[in-house]
C-alpha positions as CSV (number, residue, x, y, z in Angstrom):
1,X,91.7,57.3,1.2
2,X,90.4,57.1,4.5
3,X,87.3,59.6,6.2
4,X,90.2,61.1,8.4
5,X,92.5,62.2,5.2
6,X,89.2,63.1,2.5
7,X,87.8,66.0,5.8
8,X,91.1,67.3,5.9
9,X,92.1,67.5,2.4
10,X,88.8,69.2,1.9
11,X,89.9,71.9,5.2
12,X,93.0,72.7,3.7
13,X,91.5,73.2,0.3
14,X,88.6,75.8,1.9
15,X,91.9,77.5,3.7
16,X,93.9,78.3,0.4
17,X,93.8,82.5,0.1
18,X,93.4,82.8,3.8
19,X,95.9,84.5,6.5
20,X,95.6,83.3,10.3
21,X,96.4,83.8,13.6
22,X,97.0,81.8,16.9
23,X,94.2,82.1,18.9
24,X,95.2,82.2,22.8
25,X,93.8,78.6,23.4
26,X,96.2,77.6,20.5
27,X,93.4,77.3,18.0
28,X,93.9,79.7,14.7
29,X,91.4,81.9,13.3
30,X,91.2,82.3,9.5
31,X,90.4,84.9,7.9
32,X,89.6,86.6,4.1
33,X,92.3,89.4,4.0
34,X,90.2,91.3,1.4
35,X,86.7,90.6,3.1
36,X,88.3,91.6,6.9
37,X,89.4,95.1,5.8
38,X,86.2,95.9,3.9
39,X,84.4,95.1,7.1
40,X,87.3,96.9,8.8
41,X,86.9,99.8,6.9
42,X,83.0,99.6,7.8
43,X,83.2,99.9,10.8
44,X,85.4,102.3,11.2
45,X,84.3,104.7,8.7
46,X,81.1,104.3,11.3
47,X,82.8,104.7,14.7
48,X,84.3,107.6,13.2
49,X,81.4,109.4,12.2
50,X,79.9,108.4,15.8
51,X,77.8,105.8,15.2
52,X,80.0,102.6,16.2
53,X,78.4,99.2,15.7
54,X,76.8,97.1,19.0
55,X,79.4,94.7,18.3
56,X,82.9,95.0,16.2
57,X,83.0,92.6,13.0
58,X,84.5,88.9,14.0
59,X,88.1,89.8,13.0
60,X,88.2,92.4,15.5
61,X,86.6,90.5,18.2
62,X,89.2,88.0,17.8
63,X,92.0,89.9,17.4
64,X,91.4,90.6,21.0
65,X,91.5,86.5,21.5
66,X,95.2,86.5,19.8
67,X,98.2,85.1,21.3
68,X,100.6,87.8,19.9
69,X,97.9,90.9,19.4
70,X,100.9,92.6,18.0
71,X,101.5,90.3,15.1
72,X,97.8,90.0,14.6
73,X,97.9,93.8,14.2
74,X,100.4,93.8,11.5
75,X,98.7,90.7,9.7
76,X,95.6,93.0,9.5
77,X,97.6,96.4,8.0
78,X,97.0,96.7,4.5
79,X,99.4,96.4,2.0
80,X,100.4,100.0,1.6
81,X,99.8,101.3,5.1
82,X,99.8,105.1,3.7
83,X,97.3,105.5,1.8
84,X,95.2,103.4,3.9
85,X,91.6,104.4,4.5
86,X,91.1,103.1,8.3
87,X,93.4,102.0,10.5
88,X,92.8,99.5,13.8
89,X,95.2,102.0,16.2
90,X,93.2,104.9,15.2
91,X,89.8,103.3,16.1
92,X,90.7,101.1,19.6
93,X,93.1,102.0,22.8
94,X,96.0,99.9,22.0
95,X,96.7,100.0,25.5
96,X,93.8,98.3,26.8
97,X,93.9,95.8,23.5
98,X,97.2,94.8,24.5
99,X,97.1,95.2,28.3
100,X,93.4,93.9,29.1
101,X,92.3,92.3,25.8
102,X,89.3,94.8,25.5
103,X,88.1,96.8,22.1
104,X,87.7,100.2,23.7
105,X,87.1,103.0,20.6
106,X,88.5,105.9,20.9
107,X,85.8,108.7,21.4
108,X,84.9,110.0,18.3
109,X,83.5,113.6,17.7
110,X,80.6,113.4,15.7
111,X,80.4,114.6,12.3
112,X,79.6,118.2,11.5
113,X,75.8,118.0,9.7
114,X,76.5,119.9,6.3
115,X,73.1,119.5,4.9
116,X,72.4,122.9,5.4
C-alpha cells in the first residue's frame, strides 16, 4: 500500500458519521451533526438572551462560505424541525446570508431580569 492510499484511507476513516458541504472554492467542510447543533443551540440560546458571541461557532461561519447556502441550511435543520430548540432563520437575516454572505443576528430584546 502506498503513502498516497494509507493518508487517505485513514481521511475517509476520520470522515465516517460526518455530513458536508461544498465550500465556494469547491473544498467541503465536514462537520459533527450532533456537536454543530449543540454549539448551534449555544449560541443561539445566547444571542437571544442578548448576549451574542464575538464570533459565531465554525459551522456558522462557514455556512456563510457554502456554495448552495440553501442546502447547507437544510443539512443543519434538525431532525424534527418542530420541536426544535433554535433555529438558524430565527437568529441571522436570511437575506443578507444569502444575498451578501454576511451573519447579521437579528436584534434581540434582552431578557426580562426576574430575580426580583
Amino acid at each position: 500500500m502506498s503513502l498516497r492510499s494509507w493518508v487517505r484511507s485513514l481521511e475517509r476513516r476520520s470522515k465516517r458519521g460526518l455530513e458536508s458541504f461544498v465550500l465556494l472554492d469547491g473544498s467541503r467542510f465536514y462537520y459533527d451533526p450532533l456537536q454543530s447543533y449543540k454549539d448551534i443551540y449555544v449560541y443561539g440560546y445566547d444571542a437571544l438572551l442578548g448576549n451574542p458571541w464575538p464570533r459565531p461557532p465554525e459551522v456558522l461561519r462557514r455556512l456563510a462560505e457554502a456554495a448552495d447556502i440553501r442546502a447547507a441550511l437544510k443539512q443543519l435543520e434538525p431532525a424534527n424541525a418542530e420541536v426544535a430548540l433554535v433555529s438558524v432563520d430565527e437568529l441571522f437575516d436570511m437575506d443578507a446570508l444569502t444575498s451578501r454572505r454576511e451573519l447579521v443576528l437579528i436584534p434581540q430584546e434582552p431578557a426580562e431580569d426576574l430575580s426580583d
